[in-house]
Backbone as numpy.savetxt, mean C-alpha at the origin, in Angstrom:
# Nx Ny Nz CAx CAy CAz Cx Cy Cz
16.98 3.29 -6.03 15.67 3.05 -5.44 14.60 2.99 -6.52
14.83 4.19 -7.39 13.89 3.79 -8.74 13.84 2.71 -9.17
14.97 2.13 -9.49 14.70 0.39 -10.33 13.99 -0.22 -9.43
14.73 0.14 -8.25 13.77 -1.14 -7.37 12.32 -1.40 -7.31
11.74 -0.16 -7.53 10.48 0.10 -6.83 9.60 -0.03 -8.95
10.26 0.25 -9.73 9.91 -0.34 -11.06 9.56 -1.99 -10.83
10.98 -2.55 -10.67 11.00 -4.29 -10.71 9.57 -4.55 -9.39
9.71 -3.77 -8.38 8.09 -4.21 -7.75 7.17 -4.14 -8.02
6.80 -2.61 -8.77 5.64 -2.48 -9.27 5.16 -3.54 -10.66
6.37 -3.69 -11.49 6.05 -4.86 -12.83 5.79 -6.03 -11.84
6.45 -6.52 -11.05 5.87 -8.15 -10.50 4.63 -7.59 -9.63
4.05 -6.65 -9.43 2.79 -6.74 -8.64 1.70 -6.70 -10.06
1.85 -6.28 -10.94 0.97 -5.92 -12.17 0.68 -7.39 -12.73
1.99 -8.39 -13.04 2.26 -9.60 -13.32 1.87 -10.38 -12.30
1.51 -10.62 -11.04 1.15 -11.08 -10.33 -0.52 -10.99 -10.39
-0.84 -9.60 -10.91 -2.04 -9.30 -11.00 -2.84 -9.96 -12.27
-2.36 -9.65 -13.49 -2.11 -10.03 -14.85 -2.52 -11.41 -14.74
-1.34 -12.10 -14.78 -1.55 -13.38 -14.52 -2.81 -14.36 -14.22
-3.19 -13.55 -13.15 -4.46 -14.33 -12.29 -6.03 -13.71 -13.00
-5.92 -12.34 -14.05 -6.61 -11.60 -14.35 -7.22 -11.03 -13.34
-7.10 -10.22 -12.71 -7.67 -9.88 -11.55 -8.30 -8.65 -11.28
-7.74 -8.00 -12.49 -7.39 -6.19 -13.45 -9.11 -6.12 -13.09
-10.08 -7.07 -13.62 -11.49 -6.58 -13.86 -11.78 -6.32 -12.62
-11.44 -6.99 -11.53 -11.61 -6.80 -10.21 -11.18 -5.75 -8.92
-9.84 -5.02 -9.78 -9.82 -4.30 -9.11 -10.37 -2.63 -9.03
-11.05 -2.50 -8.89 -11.88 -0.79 -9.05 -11.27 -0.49 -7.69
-11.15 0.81 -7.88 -11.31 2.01 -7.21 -12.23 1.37 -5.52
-13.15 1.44 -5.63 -13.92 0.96 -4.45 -13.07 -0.09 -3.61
-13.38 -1.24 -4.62 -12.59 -2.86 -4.41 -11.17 -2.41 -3.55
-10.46 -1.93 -4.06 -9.17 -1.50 -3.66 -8.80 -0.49 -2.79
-9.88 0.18 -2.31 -9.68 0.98 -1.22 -10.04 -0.30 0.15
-11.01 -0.60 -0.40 -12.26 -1.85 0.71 -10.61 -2.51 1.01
-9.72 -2.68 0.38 -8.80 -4.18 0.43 -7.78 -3.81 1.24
-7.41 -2.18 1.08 -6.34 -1.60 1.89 -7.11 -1.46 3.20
-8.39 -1.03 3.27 -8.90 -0.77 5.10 -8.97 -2.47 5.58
-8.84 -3.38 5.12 -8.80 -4.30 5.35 -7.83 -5.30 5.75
-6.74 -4.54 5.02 -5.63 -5.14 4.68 -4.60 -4.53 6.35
-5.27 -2.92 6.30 -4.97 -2.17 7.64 -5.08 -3.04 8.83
-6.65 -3.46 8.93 -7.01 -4.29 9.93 -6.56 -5.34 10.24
-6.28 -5.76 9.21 -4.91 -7.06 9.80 -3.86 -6.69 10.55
-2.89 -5.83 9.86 -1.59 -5.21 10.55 -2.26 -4.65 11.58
-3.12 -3.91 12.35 -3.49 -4.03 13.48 -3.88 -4.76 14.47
-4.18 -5.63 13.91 -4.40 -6.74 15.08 -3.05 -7.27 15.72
-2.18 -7.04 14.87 -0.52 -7.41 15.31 -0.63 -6.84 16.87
-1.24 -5.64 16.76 -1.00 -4.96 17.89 -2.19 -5.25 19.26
-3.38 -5.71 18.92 -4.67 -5.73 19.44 -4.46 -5.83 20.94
-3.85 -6.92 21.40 -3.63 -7.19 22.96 -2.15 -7.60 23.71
-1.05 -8.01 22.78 0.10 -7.89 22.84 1.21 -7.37 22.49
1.45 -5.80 22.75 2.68 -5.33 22.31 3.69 -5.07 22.63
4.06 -6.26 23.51 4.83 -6.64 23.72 5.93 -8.10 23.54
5.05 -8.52 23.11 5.33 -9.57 22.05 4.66 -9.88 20.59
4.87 -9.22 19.74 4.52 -8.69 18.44 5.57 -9.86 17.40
4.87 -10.15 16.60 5.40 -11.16 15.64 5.88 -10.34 14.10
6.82 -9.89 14.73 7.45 -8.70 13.58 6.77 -9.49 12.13
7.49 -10.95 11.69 7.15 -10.86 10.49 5.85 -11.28 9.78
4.56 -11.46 10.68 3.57 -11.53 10.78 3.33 -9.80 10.06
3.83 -8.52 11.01 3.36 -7.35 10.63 4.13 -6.67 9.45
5.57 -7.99 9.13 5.94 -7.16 7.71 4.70 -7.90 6.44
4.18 -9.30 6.70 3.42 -9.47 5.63 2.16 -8.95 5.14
1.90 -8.13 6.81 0.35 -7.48 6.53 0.93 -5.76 6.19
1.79 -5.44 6.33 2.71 -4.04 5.82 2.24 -4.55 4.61
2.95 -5.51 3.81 3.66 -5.91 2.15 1.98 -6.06 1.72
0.67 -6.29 2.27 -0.08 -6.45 1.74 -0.92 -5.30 1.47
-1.08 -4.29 3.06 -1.03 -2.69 2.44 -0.53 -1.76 1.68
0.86 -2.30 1.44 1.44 -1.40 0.21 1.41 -1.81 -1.32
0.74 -3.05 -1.29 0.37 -3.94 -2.76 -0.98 -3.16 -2.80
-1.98 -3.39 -1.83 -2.88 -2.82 -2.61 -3.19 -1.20 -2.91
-1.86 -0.31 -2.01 -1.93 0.73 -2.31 -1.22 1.48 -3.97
-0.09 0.23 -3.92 0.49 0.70 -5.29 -1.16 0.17 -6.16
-1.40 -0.60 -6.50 -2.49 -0.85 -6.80 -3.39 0.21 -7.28
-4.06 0.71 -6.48 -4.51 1.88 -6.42 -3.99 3.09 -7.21
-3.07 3.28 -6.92 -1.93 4.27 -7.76 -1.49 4.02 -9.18
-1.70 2.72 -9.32 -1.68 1.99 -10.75 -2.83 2.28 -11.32
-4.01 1.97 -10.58 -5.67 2.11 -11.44 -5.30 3.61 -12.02
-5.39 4.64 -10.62 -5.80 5.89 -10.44 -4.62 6.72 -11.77
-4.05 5.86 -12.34 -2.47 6.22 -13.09 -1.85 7.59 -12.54
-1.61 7.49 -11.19 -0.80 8.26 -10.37 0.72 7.90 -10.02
1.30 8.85 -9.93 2.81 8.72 -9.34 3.08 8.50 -8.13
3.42 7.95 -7.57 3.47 7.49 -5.76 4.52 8.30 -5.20
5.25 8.48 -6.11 6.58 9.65 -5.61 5.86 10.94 -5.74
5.49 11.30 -6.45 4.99 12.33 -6.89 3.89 12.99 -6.01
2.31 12.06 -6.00 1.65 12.57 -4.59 1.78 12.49 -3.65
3.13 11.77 -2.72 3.51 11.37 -1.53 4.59 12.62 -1.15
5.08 13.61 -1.97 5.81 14.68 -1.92 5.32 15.35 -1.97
3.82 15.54 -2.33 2.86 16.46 -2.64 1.88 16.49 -1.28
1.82 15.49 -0.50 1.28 15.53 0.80 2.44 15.68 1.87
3.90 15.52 1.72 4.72 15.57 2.66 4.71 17.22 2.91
4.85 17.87 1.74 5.13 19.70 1.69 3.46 20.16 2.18
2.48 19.84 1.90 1.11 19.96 2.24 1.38 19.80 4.04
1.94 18.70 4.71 2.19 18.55 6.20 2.90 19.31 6.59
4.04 19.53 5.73 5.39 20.56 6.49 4.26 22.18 6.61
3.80 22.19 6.04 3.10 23.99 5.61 2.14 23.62 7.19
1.36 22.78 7.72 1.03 22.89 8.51 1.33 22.61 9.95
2.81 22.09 9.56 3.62 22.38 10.91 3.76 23.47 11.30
4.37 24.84 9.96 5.13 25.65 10.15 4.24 26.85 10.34
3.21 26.57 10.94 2.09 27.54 10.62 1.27 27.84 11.65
């Protein structure tokens, strides 16, 4: 799963790279892009869920988790790392 999620993160950087886009993405920019990016994959749901266009909501998924690695890239954070760090943070307030 590690390699995998390496080989994604280098083609999202290179994808980024490429287009220069680096100056553009701040902190702000990139939060603004994920609540945005949210609002799409919700609308999947807005008035039909019952007929939902799965791969309509995997491309607006793939576009929330680009700009969240993103984010995690600026912020030079570990995604494994604070995502285990909020999973044990939830379990403590289950168990409590």
């Amino acid at each position: 799963m590690r390699d995998t999620m390496k080989e994604v993160i280098e083609r999202i950087i290179k994808f980024r790279d490429d287009r220069d886009w680096k100056q553009f993405q701040t902190l702000d920019n990139l939060a603004k892009s994920i609540s945005i990016e949210s609002a799409e994959l919700l609308e999947n749901f807005q008035w039909d869920t019952e007929n939902i266009n799965l791969k309509n909501v995997e491309e607006e998924l793939a576009d929330v988790l680009i700009y969240s690695y993103l984010m995690a890239i600026t912020m030079d954070v570990d995604v494994k790392e604070i995502m285990l760090k909020k999973i044990e943070k939830n379990e403590k307030k289950i168990s409590c």
